[in-house]
C-alpha positions as CSV (number, residue, x, y, z in Angstrom):
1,X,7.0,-35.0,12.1
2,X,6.0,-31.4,11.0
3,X,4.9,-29.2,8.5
4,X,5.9,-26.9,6.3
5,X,4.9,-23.0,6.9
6,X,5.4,-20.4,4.4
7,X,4.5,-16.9,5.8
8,X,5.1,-13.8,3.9
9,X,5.7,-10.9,6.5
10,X,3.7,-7.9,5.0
11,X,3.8,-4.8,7.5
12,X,3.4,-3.3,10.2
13,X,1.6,-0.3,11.7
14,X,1.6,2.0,14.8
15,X,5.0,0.6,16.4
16,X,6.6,2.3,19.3
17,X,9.4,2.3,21.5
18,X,8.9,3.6,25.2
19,X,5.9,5.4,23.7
20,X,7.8,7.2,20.6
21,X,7.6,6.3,17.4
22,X,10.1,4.1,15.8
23,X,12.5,5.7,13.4
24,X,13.7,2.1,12.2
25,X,15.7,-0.9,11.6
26,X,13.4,-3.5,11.9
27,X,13.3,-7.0,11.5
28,X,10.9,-9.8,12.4
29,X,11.4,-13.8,13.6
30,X,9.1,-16.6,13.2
31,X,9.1,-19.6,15.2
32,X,7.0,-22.6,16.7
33,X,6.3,-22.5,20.2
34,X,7.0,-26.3,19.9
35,X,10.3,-26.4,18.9
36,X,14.2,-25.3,20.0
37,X,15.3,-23.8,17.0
38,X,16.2,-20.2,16.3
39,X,13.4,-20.1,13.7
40,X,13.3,-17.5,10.6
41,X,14.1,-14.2,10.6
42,X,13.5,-11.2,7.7
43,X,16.0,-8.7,6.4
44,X,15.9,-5.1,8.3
45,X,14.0,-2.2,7.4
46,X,15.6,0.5,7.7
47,X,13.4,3.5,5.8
48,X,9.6,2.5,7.7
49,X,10.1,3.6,11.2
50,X,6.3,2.9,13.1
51,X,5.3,1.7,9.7
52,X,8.0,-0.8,8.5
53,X,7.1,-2.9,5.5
54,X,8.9,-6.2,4.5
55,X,7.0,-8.4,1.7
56,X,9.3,-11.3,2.5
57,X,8.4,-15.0,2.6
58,X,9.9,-17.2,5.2
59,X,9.7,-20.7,5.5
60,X,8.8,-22.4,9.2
61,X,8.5,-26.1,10.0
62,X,5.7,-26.2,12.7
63,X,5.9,-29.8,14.1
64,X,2.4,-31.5,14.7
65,X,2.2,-31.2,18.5
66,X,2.7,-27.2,17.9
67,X,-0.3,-25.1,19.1
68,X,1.4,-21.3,18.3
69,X,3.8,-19.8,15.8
70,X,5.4,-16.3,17.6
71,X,5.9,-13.4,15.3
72,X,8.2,-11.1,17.0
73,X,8.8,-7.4,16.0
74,X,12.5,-6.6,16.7
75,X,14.5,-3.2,16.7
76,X,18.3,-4.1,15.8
77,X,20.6,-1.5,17.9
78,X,24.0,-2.3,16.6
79,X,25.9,-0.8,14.1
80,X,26.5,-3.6,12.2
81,X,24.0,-4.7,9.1
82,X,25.6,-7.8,8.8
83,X,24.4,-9.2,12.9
84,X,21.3,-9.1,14.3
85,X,22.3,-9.7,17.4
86,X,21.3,-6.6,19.6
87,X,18.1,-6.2,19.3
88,X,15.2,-4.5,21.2
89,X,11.4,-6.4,21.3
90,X,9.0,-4.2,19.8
91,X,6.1,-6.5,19.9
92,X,5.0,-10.4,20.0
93,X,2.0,-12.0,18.3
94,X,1.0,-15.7,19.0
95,X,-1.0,-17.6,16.4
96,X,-2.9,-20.5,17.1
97,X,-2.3,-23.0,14.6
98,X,-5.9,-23.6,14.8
99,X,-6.3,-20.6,13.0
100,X,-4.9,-21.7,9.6
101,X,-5.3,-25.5,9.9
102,X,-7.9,-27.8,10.4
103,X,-11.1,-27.4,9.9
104,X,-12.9,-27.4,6.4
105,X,-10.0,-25.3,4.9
106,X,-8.0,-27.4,2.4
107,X,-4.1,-27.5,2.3
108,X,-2.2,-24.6,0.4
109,X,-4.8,-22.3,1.4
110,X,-3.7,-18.8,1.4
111,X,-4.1,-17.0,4.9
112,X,-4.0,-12.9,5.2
113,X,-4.6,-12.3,9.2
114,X,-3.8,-9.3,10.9
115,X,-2.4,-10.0,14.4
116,X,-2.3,-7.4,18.0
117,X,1.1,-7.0,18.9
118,X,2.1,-6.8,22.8
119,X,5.0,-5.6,24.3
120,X,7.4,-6.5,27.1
121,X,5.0,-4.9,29.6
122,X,1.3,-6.3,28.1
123,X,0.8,-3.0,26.5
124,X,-0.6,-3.3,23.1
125,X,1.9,-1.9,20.5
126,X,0.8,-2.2,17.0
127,X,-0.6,-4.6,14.5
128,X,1.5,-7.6,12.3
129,X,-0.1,-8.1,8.8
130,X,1.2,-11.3,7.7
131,X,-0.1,-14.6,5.0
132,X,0.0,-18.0,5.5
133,X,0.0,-20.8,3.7
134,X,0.4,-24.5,4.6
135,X,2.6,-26.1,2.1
136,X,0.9,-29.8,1.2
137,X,3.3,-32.7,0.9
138,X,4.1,-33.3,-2.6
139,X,2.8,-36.7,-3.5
140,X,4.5,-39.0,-6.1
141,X,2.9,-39.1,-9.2
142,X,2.7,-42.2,-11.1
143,X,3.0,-41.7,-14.7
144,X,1.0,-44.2,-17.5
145,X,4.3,-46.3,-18.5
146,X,4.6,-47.6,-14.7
147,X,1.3,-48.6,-14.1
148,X,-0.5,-50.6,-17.0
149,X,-4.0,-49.8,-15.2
150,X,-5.6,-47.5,-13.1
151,X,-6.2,-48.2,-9.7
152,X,-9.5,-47.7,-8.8
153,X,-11.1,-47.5,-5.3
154,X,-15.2,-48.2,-4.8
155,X,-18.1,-49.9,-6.0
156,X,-19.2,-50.7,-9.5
157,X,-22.3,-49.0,-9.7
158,X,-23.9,-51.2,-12.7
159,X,-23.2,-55.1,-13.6
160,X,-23.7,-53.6,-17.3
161,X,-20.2,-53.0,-18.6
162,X,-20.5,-49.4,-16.7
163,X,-17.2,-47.8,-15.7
164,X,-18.8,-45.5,-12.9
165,X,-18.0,-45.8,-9.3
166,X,-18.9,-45.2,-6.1
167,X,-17.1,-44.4,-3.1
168,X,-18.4,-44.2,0.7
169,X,-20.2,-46.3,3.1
170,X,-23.7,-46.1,2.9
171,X,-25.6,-44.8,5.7
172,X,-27.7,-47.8,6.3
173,X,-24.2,-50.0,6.2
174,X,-23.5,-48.6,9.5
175,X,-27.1,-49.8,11.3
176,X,-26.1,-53.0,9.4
177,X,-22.9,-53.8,11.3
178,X,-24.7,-52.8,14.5
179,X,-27.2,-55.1,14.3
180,X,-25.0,-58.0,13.8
């Protein structure tokens, strides 16, 4: 089981290679620490250099077990625009899932988090700007023609022809079971 990630790469800043600034073709890949897959990846910039700028949304499935998703800063080095294939790492970023869910933050939530990047050799090499958003499952709705009556879930709060409810467990329900 997983869920669904969307996370709009932004920008970076302050990106170097070998301690020079980057004059660009840069790209960046998303991926789950928990899973085998290739991930997503974003189209080059070519025009940015140290300060590349992308605005694109990719879409990650994160599986339940997954406790990162790794942002990597990539420099392509081959000729050709259509493979991304030789590339240099700029920089990686690992983000706990704990940092966009759980919690009291409710699904579909938008994220903007700035993350450290770190290169090959634990130097620090920039910052990631990126958003976040975990996509909720879409739940069926049931429309008026195939359900006669609503379904209701509680207590009837008064025996008088009232239509309120109430849901929970009252606090003194649980001393109640104990004592039984």
């Amino acid at each position: 089981m997983s869920r669904t990630v969307e996370v709009t790469v932004l920008s970076a800043e302050n990106l170097q290679m070998n301690k020079k600034p980057l004059r660009g073709n840069t790209f960046v890949t998303v991926h789950s620490d928990a899973t085998t897959d290739a991930g997503a990846v974003t189209k080059v910039d070519s025009e940015g250099g140290s300060y590349p700028s992308w605005n694109e949304k990719v879409v990650v499935n994160v599986p339940l077990h997954a406790r990162f998703i790794t942002v990597e800063v990539k420099s392509k080095t081959t000729s050709s625009s259509s493979s991304l294939t030789g590339s240099n790492s700029i920089g990686v970023a690992r983000i706990p899932v704990s940092d966009f869910i759980g919690g009291y933050v409710p699904e579909n939530q938008l994220h903007f988090l700035s993350y450290r990047l770190w290169d090959g050799n634990v130097r620090r090499n920039g910052v990631i700007n990126i958003s976040v958003r975990v996509k909720a499952p879409e739940r069926s709705s049931c429309s008026s023609n195939s359900m006669p009556f609503a379904a209701v879930t509680g207590v009837p709060v008064a025996g008088n022809g009232s239509t309120g409810v109430v849901t929970g467990i009252p606090a003194l329900w649980l001393n109640y079971q104990r004592n039984i």
